[in-house]
KEVOPA-882145 format. One record per residue (C-alpha): x, y, z; residue number from 0; chain. Coordinates in pm, whole numbers, plus 50000, padded with zeros to 5 digits. Example, Ala and Ser with C-alpha at 12.3 -4.5 7.8 and 13.67 -1.06 7.14 Angstrom:
2
[pt [51230, 49550, 50780], 0, A],
[pt [51367, 49894, 50714], 1, A],
This chain:
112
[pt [01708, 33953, 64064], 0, A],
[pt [02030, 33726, 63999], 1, A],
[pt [01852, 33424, 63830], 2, A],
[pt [01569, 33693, 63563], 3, A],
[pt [01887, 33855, 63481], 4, A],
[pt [02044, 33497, 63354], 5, A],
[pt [01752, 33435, 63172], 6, A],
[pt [01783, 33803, 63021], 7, A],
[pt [02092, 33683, 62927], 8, A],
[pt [02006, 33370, 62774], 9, A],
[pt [01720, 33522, 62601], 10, A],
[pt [01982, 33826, 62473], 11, A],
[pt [02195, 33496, 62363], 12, A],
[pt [01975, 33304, 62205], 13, A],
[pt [01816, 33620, 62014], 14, A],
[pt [02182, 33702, 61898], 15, A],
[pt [02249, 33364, 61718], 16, A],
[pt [01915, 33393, 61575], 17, A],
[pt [01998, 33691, 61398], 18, A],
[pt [02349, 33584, 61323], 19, A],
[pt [02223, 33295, 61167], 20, A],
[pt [01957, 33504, 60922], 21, A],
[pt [02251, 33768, 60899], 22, A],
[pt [02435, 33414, 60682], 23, A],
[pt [02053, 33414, 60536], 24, A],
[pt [02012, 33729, 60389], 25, A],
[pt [02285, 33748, 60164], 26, A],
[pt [02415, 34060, 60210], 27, A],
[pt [02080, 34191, 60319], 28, A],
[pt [01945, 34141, 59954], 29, A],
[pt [01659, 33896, 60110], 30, A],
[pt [01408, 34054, 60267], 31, A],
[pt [01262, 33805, 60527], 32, A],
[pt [01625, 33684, 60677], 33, A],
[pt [01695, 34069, 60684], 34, A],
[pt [01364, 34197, 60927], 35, A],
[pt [01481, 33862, 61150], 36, A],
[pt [01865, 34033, 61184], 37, A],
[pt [01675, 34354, 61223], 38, A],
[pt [01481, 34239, 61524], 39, A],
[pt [01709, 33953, 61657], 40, A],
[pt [01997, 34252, 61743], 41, A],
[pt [01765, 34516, 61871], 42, A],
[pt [01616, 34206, 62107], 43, A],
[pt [01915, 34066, 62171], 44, A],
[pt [02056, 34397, 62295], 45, A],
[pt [01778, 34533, 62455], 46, A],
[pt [01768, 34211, 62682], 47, A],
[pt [02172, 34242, 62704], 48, A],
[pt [02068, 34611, 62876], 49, A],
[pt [01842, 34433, 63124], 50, A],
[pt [02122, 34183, 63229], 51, A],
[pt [02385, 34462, 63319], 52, A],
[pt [02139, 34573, 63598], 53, A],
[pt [02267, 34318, 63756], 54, A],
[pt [02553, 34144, 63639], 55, A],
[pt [02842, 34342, 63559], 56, A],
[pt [02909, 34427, 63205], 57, A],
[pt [03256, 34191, 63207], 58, A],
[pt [03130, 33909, 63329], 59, A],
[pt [02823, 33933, 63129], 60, A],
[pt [02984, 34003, 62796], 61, A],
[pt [03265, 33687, 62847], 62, A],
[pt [02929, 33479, 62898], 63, A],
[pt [02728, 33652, 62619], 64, A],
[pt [03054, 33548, 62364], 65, A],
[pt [03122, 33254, 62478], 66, A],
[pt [02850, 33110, 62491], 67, A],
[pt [02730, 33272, 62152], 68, A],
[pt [03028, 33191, 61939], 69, A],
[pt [02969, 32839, 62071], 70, A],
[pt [02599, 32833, 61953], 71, A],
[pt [02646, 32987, 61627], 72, A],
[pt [02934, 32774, 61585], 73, A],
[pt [02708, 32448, 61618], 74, A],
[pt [02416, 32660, 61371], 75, A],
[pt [02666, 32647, 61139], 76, A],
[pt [02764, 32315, 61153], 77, A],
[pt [02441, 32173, 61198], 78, A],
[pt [02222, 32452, 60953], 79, A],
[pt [02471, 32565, 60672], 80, A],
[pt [02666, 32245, 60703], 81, A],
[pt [02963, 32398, 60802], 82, A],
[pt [03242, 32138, 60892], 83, A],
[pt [03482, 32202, 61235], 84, A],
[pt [03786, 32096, 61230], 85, A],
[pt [03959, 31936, 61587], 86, A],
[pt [04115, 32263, 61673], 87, A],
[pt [03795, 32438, 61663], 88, A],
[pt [03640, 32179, 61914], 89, A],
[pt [03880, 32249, 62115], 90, A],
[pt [03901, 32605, 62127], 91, A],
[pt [03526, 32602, 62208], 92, A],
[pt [03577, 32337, 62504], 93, A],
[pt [03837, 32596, 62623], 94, A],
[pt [03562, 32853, 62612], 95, A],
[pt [03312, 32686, 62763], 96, A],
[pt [03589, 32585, 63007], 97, A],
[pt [03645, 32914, 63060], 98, A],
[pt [03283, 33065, 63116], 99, A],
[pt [03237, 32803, 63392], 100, A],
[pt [03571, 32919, 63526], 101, A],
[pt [03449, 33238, 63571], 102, A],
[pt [03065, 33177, 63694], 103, A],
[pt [03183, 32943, 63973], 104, A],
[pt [03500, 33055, 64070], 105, A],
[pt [03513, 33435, 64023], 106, A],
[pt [03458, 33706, 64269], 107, A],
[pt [03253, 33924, 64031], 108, A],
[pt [03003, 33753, 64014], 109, A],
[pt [02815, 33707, 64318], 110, A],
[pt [02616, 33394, 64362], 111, A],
């Protein structure tokens, strides 16, 4: 049960900066298209984010589920809407990918 609810989660992650990233699209929701992607991108990202706290508990998932989404959008940005990142942005994302590996191998909540 452990491992389908980390892919839940990745699926609920990915979905997420999907729809973030047509949310920047739809400009304002005055563009259609963009605007049915946000639509469905939440309500699947959050309907897989339900399946994942069967399992994992809401804490841990959540740190992982921002993390690793502010990371990913992050990069969208950059990469997509040509977004520049400065060094202190780098390095506040190392620290938070730092930190979600922190807490999947070393913490107690989460049972491996």
């Amino acid at each position: 049960m452990r491992r389908v609810s980390y892919l839940y989660l990745g699926v609920a992650i990915v979905a997420e900066v999907v729809a973030t990233s047509a949310l920047k699209a739809s400009e304002g929701f005055s563009r259609l298209g963009p605007s049915l992607i946000v639509l469905f991108g939440y309500g699947l990202a959050f309907f897989f984010l339900s399946l994942t706290l069967r399992a994992i508990p809401v804490g841990i998932a959540y740190a992982i589920w921002s993390g690793i989404g502010i990371v990913l959008i992050s990069a969208v940005g950059w990469i997509w809407f040509k977004q520049a990142l400065d060094m202190p942005a780098i390095i506040g994302m190392g620290l938070i990918i730092a930190g979600v590996v922190v807490v999947n191998m070393f913490s107690k909540s989460v049972s491996h």
